[in-house]
VOSE-994348 format. One line per field, with one value per residue (C-alpha): residue in one letter; chain; x negated, y, z negated; residue number from 1. Coordinates in nm, 3 decimals. Layout:
N
code: c(A,...) .
unit: c(A,...) .
c1: c(X,...) .
c2: c(Y,...) .
c3: c(Z,...) .
pos: c(NUM,...) .
end
This chain:
393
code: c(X,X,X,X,X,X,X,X,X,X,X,X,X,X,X,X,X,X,X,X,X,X,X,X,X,X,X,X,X,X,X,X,X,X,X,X,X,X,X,X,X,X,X,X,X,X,X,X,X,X,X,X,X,X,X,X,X,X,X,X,X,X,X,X,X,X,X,X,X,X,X,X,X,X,X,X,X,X,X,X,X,X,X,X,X,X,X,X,X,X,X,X,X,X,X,X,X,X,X,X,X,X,X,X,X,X,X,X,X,X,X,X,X,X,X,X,X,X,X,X,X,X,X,X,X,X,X,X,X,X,X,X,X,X,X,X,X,X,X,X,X,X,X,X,X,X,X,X,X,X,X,X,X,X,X,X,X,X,X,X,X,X,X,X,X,X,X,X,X,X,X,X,X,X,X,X,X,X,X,X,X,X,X,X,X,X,X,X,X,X,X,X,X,X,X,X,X,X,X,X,X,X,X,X,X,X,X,X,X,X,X,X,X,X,X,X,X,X,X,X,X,X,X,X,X,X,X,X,X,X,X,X,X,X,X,X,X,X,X,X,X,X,X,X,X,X,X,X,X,X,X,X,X,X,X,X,X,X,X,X,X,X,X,X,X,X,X,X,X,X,X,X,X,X,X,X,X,X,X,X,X,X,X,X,X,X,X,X,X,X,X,X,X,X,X,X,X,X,X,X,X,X,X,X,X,X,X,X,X,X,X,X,X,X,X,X,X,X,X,X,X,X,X,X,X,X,X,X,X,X,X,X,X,X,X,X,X,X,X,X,X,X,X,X,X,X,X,X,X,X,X,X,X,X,X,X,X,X,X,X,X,X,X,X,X,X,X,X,X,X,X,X,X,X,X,X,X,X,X,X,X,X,X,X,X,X,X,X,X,X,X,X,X) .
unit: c(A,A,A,A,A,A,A,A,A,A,A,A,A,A,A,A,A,A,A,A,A,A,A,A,A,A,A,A,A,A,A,A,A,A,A,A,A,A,A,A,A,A,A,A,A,A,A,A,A,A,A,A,A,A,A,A,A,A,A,A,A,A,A,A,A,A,A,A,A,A,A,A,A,A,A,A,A,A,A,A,A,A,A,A,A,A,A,A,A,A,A,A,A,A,A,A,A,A,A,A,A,A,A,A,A,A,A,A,A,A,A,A,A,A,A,A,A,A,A,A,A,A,A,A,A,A,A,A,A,A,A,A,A,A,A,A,A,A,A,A,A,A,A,A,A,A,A,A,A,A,A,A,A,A,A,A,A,A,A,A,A,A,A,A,A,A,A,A,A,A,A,A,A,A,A,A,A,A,A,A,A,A,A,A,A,A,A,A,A,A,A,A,A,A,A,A,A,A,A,A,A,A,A,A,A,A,A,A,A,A,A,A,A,A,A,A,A,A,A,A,A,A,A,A,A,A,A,A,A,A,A,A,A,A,A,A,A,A,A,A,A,A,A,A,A,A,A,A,A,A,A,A,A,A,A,A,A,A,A,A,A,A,A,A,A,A,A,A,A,A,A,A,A,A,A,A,A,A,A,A,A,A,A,A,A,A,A,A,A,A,A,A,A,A,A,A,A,A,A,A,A,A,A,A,A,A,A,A,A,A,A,A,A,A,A,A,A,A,A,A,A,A,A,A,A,A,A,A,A,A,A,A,A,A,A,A,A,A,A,A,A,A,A,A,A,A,A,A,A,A,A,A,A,A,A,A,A,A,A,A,A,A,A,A,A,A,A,A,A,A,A,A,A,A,A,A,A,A,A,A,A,A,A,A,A,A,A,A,A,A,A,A,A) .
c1: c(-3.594,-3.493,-3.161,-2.935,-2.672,-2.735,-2.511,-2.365,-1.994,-1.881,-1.532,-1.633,-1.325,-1.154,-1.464,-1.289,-0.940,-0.904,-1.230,-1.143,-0.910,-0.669,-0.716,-0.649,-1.005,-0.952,-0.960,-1.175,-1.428,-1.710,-1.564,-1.564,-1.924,-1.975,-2.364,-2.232,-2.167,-2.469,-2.459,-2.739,-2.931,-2.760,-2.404,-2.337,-2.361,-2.139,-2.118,-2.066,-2.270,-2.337,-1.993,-1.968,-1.654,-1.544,-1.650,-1.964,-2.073,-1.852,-2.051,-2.384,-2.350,-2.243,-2.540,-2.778,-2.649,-2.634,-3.018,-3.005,-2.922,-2.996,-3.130,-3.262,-3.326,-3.459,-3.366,-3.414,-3.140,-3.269,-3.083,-3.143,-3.139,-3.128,-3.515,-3.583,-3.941,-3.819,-3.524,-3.321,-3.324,-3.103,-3.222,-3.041,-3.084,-2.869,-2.888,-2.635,-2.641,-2.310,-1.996,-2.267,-2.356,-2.513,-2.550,-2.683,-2.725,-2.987,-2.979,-3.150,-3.015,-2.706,-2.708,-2.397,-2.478,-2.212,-2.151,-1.880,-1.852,-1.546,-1.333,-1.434,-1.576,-1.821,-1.962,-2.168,-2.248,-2.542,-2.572,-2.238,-2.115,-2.370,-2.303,-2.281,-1.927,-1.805,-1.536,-1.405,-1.108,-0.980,-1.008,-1.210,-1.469,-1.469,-1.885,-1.813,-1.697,-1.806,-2.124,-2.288,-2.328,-2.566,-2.325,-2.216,-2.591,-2.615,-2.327,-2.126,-1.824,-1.669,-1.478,-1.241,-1.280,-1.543,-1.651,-1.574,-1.173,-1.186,-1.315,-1.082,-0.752,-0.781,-0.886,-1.192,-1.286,-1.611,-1.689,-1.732,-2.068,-2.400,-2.545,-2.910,-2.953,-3.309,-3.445,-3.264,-3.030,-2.647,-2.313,-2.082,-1.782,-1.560,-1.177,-0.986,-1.040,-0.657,-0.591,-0.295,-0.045,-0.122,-0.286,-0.612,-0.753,-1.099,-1.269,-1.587,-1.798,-2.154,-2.392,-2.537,-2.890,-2.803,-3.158,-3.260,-2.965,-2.696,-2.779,-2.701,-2.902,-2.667,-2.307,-2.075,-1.715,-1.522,-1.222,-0.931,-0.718,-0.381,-0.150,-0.309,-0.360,-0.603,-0.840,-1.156,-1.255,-1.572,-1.833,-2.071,-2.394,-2.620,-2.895,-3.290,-3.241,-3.570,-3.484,-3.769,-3.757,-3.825,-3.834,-3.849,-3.544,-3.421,-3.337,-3.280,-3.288,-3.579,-3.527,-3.181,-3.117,-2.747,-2.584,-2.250,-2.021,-1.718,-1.536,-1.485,-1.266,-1.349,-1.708,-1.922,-2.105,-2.397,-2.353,-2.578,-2.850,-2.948,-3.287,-3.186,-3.503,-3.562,-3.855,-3.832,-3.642,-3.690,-3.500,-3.440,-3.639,-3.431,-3.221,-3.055,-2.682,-2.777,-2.963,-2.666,-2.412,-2.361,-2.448,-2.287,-2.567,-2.420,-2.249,-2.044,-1.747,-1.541,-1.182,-1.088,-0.821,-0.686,-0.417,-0.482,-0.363,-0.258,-0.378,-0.319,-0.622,-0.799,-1.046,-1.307,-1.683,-1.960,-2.111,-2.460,-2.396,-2.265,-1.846,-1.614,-1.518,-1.203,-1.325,-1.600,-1.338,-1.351,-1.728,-1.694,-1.415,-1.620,-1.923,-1.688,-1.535,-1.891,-1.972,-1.696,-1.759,-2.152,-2.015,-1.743,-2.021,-2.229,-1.951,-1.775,-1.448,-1.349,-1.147,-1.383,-1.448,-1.816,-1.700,-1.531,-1.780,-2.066,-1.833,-1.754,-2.081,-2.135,-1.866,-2.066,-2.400,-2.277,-2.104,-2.413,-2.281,-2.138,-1.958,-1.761,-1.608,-1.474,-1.402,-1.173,-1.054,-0.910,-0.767,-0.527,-0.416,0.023,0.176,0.210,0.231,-0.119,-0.345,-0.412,-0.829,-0.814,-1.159,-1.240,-1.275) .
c2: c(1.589,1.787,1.643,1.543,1.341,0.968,0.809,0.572,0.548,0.603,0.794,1.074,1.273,0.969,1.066,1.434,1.349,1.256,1.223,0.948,1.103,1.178,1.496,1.701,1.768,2.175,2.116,1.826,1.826,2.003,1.918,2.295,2.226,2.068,1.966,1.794,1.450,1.289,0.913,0.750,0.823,0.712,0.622,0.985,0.914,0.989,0.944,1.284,1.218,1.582,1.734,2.070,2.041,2.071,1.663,1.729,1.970,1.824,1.522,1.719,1.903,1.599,1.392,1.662,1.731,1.366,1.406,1.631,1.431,1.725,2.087,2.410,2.723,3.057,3.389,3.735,3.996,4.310,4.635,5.031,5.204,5.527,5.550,5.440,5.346,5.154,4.943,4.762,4.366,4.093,3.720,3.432,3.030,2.769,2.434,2.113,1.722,1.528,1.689,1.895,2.275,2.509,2.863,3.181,3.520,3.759,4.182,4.407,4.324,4.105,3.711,3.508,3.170,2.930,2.539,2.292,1.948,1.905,1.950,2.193,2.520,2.711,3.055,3.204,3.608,3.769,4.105,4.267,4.234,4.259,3.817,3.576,3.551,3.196,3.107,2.772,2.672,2.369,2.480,2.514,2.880,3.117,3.102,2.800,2.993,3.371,3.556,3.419,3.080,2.943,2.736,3.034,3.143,2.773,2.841,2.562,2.790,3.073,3.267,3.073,2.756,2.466,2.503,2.151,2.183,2.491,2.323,1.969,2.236,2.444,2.781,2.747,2.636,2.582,2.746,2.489,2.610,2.706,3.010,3.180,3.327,3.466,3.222,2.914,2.731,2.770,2.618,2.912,2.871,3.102,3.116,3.324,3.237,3.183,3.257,3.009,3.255,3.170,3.538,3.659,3.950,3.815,3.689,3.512,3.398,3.139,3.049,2.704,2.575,2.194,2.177,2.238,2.116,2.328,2.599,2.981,3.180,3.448,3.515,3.789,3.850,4.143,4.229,4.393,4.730,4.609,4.771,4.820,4.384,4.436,4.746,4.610,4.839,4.687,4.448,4.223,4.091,3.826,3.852,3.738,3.412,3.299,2.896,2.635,2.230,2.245,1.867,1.609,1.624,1.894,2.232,2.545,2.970,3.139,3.495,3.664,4.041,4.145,4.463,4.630,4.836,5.053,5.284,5.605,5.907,5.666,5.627,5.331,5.414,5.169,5.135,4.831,4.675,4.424,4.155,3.784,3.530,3.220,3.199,2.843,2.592,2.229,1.910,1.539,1.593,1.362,1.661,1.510,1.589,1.755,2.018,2.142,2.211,2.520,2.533,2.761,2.879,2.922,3.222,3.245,3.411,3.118,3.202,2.861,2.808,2.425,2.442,2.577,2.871,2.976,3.308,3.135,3.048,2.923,3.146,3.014,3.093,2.826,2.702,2.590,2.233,2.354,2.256,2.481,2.695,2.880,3.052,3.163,3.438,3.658,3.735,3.814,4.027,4.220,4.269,4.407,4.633,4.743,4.773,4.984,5.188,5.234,5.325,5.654,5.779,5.812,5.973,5.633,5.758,5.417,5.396,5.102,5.311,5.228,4.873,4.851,5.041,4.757,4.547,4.695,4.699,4.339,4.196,4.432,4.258,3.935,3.919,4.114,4.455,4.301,4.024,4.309,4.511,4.171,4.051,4.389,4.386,4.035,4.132,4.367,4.101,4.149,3.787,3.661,3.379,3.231,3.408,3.320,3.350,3.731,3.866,4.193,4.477) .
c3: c(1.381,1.669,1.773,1.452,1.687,1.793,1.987,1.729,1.715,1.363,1.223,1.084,1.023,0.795,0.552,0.503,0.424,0.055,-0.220,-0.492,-0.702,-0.435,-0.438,-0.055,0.062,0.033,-0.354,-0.393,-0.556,-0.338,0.002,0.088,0.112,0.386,0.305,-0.061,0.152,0.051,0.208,0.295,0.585,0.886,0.831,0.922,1.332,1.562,1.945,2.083,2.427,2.614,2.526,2.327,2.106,1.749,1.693,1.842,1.594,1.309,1.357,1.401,1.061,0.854,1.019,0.893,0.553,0.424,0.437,0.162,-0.142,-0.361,-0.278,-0.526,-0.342,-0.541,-0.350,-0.308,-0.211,-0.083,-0.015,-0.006,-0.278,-0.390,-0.366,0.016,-0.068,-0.374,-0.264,-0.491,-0.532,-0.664,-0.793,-0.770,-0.767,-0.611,-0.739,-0.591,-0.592,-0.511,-0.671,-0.904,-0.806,-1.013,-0.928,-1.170,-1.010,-1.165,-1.164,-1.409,-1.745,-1.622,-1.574,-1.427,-1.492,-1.311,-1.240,-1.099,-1.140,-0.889,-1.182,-1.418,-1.376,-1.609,-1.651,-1.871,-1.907,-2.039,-2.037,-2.032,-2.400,-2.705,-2.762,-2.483,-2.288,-2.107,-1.935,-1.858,-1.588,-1.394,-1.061,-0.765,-0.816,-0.579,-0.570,-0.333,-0.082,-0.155,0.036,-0.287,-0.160,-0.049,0.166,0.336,0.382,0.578,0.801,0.616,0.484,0.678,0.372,0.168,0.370,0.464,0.858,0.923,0.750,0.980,1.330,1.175,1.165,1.458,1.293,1.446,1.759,1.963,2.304,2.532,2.674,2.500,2.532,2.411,2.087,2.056,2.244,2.094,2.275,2.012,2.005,1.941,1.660,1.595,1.448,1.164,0.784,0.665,0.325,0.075,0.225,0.590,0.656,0.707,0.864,0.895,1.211,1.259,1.504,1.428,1.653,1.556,1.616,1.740,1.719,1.363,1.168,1.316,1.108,1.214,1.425,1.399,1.184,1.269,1.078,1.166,0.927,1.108,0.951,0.723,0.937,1.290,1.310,1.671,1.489,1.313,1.087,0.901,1.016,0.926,1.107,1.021,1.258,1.297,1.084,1.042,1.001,0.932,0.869,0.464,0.464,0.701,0.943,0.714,0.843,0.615,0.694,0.504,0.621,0.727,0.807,0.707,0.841,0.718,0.938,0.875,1.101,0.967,1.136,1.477,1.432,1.297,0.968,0.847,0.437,0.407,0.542,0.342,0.361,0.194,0.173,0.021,-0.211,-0.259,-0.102,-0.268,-0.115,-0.290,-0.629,-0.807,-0.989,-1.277,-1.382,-1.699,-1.500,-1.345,-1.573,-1.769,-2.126,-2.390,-2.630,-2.995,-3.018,-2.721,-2.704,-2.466,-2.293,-2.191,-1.957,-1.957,-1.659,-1.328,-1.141,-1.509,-1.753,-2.045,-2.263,-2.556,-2.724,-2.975,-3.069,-2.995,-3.322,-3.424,-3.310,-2.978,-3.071,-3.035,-3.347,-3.385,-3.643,-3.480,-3.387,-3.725,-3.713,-3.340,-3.392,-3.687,-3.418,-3.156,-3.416,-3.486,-3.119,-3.054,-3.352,-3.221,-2.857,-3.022,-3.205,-2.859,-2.660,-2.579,-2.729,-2.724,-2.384,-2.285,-1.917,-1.952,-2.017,-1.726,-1.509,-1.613,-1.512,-1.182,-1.113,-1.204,-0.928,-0.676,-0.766,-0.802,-0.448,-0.289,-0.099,0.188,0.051,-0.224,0.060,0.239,-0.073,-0.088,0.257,0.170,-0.134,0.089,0.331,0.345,0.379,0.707,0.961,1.049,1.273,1.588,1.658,1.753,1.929,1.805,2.052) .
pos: c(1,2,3,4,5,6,7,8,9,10,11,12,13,14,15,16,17,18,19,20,21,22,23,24,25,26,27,28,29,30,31,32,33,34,35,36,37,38,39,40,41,42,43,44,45,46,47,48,49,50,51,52,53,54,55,56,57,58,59,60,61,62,63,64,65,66,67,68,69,70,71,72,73,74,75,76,77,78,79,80,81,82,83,84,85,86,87,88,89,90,91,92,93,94,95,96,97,98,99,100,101,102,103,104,105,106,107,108,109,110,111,112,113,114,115,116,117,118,119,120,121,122,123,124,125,126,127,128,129,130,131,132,133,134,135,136,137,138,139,140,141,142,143,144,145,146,147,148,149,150,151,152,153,154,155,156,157,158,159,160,161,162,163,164,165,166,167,168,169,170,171,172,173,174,175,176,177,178,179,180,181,182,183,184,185,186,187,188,189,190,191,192,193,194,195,196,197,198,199,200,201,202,203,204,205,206,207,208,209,210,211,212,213,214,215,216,217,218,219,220,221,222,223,224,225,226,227,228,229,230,231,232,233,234,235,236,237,238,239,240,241,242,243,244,245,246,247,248,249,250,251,252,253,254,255,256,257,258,259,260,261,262,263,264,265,266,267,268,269,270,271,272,273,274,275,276,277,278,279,280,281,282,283,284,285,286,287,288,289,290,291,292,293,294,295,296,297,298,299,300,301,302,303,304,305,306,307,308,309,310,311,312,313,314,315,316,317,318,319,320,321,322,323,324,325,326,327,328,329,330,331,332,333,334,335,336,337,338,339,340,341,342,343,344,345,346,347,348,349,350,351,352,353,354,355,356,357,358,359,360,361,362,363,364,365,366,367,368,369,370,371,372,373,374,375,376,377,378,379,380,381,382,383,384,385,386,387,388,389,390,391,392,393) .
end
């Protein structure tokens, strides 16, 4: 497979408009992943002759990704440490078929174990309390769309928002010539994430391979200062993305070198340098649906939250024959008393700060280092009119 574009008329944008349900394709489902459009083999064609435009590569990426009817990738995060010579490393796996994805991130002692169904999102934590915590909620997760997925990793999601919604609305746009990226020939997209409240201070540039899959050769997003709206003050680089064809007309990156940049007092400081790699990349071996969703073990502490956008919540314990038990709660409560009690008489003194600390630390490692200061910077955004794309300086 070296071009993913024949020259067979089809509609593609009329595929991205509503799933089944109804639903507006920014909350269906897993629309905001682009390469979750598994059809069969070629109905995802589209004429695009020799131009260089948003439909050209819209219809690129769609024609790729419905090869991938379902896709497991283990990874590696690596990044400096305090020890140069012993850097420190974060596991993950990313597992997806049709509206299923399945994604658990790995480091030291803590486990984040996630999955979405298009409806209903799971998490389970291991690690962070002395019993197993789970949340439940009705909404779309932010892994989606985070530096944690492996969407993003594949170029398919700027963040907050599928490439192709972006390229379809007019936040991002393609340059209408190619130009070289280490050697390879790229189409170059670039636009402004925009947040619910129209305002984002994030801009991002790709350059896509059209010749192995339209994946990234290179990612760059540059976030901008909350009051000065032309100043970047942080970047981040993707560069040397070692991409290979895993399967037959499939296309996936293997290697990718991330760099993180912040202005301080007028000068550029790097704080990260980070190495992700793929240790194994498997396509179409016939995951099954069970294998993707998040189980509770018995046990679990579970905050369930049955209306979205809301904090209320239901809290019950998992029994032995995996129901939910309100119970449950009692005996928890007693072994959180008891924790606490264990944690005073070590110096604790009860404020939960090393509580709070693990968990700190556990947003940092979950999001990789990068993706947590974005993550901040986006946090910050003031409400605001949409962005125009704004190069940075």
């Amino acid at each position: 497979m070296r071009n993913c574009v024949d020259r067979h008329k089809t509609d593609v944008t009329a595929l991205w408009k509503k799933d089944p349900r109804g639903i507006p394709r920014y909350k269906a489902s897993m629309v905001v992943g682009v390469c979750i459009l598994f059809a069969p083999g070629s109905q995802l064609r589209a004429q695009t002759g020799n131009k260089i435009n948003s439909d050209s590569v819209i219809a690129g990426i769609l024609a790729h990704d419905s090869g991938m009817r379902d896709l497991e990738v283990s990874f590696e995060l690596h990044f400096p440490g305090a020890d140069a010579a012993a850097p420190v490393f974060q596991a993950g796996t990313w597992a997806h078929k049709g509206n299923l994805c399945h994604y658990r991130n790995i480091s030291g002692a803590l486990t984040w174990e996630n999955s979405y169904d298009g409806e209903v999102a799971r998490m389970l934590m291991l690690g962070q309390a002395p019993w197993p915590e789970g949340i439940i909620r009705r909404e779309q997760p932010s892994f989606l769309v985070n530096s944690t997925s492996i969407l993003y990793t594949m170029g398919r999601t700027p963040f907050g928002e599928s490439l192709v919604d972006a390229l379809e609305g007019g936040t991002a746009r393609v340059q209408p010539k190619s130009v070289k990226m280490n050697g390879h020939e790229c189409y170059v997209v670039e636009g402004n994430t925009v947040t619910d409240k129209g305002d984002d201070r994030i801009f991002f540039r790709y350059w896509l391979d059209p010749e192995c899959g339209f994946m990234p050769r290179r990612r760059e997003e540059y976030a901008y200062d909350d009051k000065v709206r032309t100043l970047v003050v942080v970047k981040n680089i993707a560069y040397d993305h070692e991409v290979s064809e895993v399967s037959p007309g499939v296309w996936f990156p293997l290697s990718i070198w991330i760099e993180g940049l912040e202005l301080e007092h007028g000068e550029w400081k790097r704080w990260a340098n980070n190495h992700w790699k793929a240790i194994k990349v498997a396509v179409n071996t016939g995951l099954t649906d069970e294998q993707l969703i998040v189980k509770f073990p018995p046990g679990t502490y579970v905050r369930d939250y049955p209306h979205p956008d809301s904090d209320e919540f239901q809290e019950y314990v998992i029994a032995a024959d995996g129901s939910p038990d309100p119970a449950g709660l009692k005996e928890l409560t007693k072994l959180a008393q008891a924790a606490l009690q264990e944690g005073q008489a070590h110096g604790g003194g009860g404020t939960g700060k090393g509580r709070t600390k693990l968990l700190a630390g556990g947003v940092v490692a979950g999001l990789g280092i990068c993706g947590a200061l974005f993550v901040w910077v986006r946090a910050r955004s003031r409400p605001g009119k949409s962005l125009q794309a704004v190069r940075p300086r």
